[in-house]
Structures are given as structure tokens and as C-alpha cells.
TINU-539166 format. One line per 2 residues: number of its first residue (from 1); for each residue x, y, z of C-alpha. Coordinates in nm, 2 decimals. Layout:
NUM) X:Y:Z; ...
This chain:
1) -1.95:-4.12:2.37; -1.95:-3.85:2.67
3) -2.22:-3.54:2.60; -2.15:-3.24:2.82
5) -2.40:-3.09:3.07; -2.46:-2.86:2.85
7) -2.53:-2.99:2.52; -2.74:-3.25:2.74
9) -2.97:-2.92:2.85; -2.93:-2.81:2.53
11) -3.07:-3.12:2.39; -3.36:-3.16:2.66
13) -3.47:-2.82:2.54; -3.45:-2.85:2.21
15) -3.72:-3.17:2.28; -3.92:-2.99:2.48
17) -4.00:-2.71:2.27; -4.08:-2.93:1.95
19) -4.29:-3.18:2.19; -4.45:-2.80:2.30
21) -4.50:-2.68:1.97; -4.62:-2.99:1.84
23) -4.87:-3.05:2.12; -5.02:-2.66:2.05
25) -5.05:-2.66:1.67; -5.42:-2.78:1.74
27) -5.71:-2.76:1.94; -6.08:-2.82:1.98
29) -6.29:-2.52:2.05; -6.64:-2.53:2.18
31) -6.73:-2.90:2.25; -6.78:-2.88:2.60
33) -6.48:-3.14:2.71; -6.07:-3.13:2.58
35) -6.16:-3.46:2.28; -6.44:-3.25:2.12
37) -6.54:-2.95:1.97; -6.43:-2.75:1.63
39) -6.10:-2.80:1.47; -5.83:-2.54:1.49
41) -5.50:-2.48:1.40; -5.26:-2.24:1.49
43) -5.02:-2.10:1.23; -4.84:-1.75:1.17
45) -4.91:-1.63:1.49; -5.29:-1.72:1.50
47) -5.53:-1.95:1.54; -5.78:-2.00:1.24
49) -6.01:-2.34:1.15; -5.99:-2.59:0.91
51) -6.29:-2.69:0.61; -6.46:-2.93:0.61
53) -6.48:-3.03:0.25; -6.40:-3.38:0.25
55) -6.34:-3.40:0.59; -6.35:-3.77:0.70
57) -6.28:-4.00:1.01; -5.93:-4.09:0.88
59) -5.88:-3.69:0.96; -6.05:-3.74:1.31
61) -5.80:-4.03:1.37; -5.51:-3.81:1.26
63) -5.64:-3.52:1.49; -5.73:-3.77:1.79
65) -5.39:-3.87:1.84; -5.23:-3.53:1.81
67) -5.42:-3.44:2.06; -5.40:-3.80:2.25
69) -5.74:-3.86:2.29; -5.94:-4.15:2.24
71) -6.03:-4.29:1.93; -6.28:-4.09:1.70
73) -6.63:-4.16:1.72; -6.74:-3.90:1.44
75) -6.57:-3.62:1.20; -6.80:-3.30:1.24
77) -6.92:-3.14:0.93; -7.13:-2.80:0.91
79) -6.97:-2.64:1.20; -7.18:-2.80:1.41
81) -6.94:-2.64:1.74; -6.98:-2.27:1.61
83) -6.84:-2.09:1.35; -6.47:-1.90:1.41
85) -6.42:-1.55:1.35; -6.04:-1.67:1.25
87) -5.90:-1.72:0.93; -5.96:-2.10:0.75
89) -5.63:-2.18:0.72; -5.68:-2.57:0.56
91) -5.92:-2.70:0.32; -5.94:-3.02:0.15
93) -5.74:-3.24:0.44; -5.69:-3.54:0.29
95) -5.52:-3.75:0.55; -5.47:-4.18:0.52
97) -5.53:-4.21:0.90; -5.16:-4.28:0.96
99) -5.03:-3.96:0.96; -4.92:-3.82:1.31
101) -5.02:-3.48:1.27; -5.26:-3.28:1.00
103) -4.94:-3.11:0.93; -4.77:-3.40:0.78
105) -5.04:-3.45:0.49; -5.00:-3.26:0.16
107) -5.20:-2.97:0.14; -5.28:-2.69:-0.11
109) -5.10:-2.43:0.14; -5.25:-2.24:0.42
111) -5.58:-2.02:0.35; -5.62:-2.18:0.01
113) -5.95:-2.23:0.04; -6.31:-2.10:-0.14
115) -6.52:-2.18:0.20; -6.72:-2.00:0.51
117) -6.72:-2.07:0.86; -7.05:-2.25:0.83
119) -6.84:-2.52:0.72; -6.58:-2.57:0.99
121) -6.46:-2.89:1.09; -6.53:-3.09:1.43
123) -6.43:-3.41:1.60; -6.55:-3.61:1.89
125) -6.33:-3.86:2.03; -6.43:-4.18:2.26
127) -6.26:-4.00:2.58; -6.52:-3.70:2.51
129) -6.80:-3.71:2.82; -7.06:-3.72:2.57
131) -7.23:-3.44:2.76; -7.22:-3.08:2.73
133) -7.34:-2.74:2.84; -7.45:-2.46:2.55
135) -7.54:-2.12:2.59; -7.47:-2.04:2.92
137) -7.24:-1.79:3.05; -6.93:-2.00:3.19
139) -6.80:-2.33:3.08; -7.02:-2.45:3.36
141) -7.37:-2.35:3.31; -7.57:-2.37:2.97
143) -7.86:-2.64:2.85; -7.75:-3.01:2.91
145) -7.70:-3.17:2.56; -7.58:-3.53:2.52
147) -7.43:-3.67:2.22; -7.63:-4.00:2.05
149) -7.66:-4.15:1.70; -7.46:-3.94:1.57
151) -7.59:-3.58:1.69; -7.66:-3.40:1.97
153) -8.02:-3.33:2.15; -8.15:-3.20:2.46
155) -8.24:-3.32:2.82; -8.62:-3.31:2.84
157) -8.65:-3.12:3.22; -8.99:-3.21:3.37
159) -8.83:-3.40:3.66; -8.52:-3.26:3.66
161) -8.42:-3.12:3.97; -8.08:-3.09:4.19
163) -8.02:-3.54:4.22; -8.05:-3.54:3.80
């Protein structure tokens, strides 16, 4: 079977876009590296957060390769990254851990929800650095916080200087 040039282009683009659109559905805000940080989701236009009533690692997993990190080291409860100013567009995400995105779950529909921002979902992932920097005014200045047992703490500073 011979496909012309143009359907071919046709095709390509078709791909690209759904790989695009696919890829863009979700993000992490606020974790200091691209495989952590608070959940989001973009839909109608916006991007708005997810609950985190029964949120669980096999929702991590589902998230972690969306996004193509690393497997997940810890699902986020208590909006632990910040709380959004979006809407909450998914509570109760129930997902088996196979799923390939949180879109392919069954859900009670978009912004059915009876929840706050102080309950936002997170994730860190095994390809997250582990580190990160709050508070400061860029992306690159802020307190030094590392990630261990299962929360994050401070660096203690009384011989930290410019080789730490």
C-alpha cells in the first residue's frame, strides 16, 4: 500500500500533536526539579490541581510515567508544594498503577470535588535531585532543603560557606 506525501505529513502531524497534547496535560509545580512538586492538570483552557483524598503511590506511578520520570518514591498529601490559586479539577483518583495517563481512570468528572487547596496533591519521583531551594526570589536562590524519610528539612549552616 503507497501513502502519499501528503497524507504521510498529515499523519506525522496528527502524532505529533496527540504525543504534544498528551505530554502537556500535566505538570509538577513547585518541587524545585521537573519529577517533583504539586500535581496539576490542565483542562478547558487552564491549569487547576488535583485532591488529594485517597491519593496513593499507584497514582504517583500513573503520573511518573506520563511525565517519564523515574519511579515514584512518595505520593504528596497536604499540599506539601504550595497550595494553587487554580481550580481542583480531580478528586478521588483512583488509579491501579497501570494506567498510562490519570486521564484514563474513571473519575466523577472535572471539579467534582468538596476540597481546598490545603489538600493538593504531590509526587516525587527517583529522577528528582532530592534537593531544593524555597523562598527565594528565582528558581535559583531560596533555603537548601533536602528530601529524607519521607519529608523535607533544612541544611543546618554553621560551616557552610562557598565549597558546601
Amino acid at each position: 500500500m503507497m501513502i502519499s506525501g501528503a497524507l504521510l505529513l498529515l499523519l506525522l502531524i496528527s502524532t505529533i500533536t496527540t504525543h504534544n497534547t498528551d505530554n502537556n496535560e500535566i505538570r509538577l509545580v513547585n518541587g524545585g526539579s521537573q519529577c517533583s512538586g504539586r500535581v496539576e492538570i490542565y483542562h478547558s483552557g487552564e491549569w487547576g490541581t488535583v485532591c488529594d483524598d485517597i491519593w496513593d503511590m499507584n497514582d504517583a506511578e500513573v503520573v511518573c510515567r506520563q511525565l517519564g520520570c523515574g519511579g515514584a518514591l512518595s505520593a504528596i498529601h497536604n499540599d506539601q508544594f504550595g497550595e494553587s490559586s487554580g481550580p481542583i479539577w480531580l478528586e478521588d483518583v483512583g488509579c491501579l498503577g497501570s494506567e498510562s495517563s490519570l486521564s484514563q481512570y474513571t473519575h466523577p468528572g472535572f471539579e467534582s470535588h468538596n476540597s481546598g487547596h490545603d489538600e493538593d496533591a504531590g509526587v516525587i519521583f527517583s529522577d528528582s535531585e532530592q534537593i531544593r531551594l524555597v523562598n527565594g526570589s528565582s528558581q535559583c536562590s531560596g533555603r537548601v532543603e533536602i528530601y529524607h524519610g519521607g519529608q523535607w528539612g533544612t541544611v543546618c549552616g554553621d560551616i557552610w560557606d562557598m565549597n558546601s
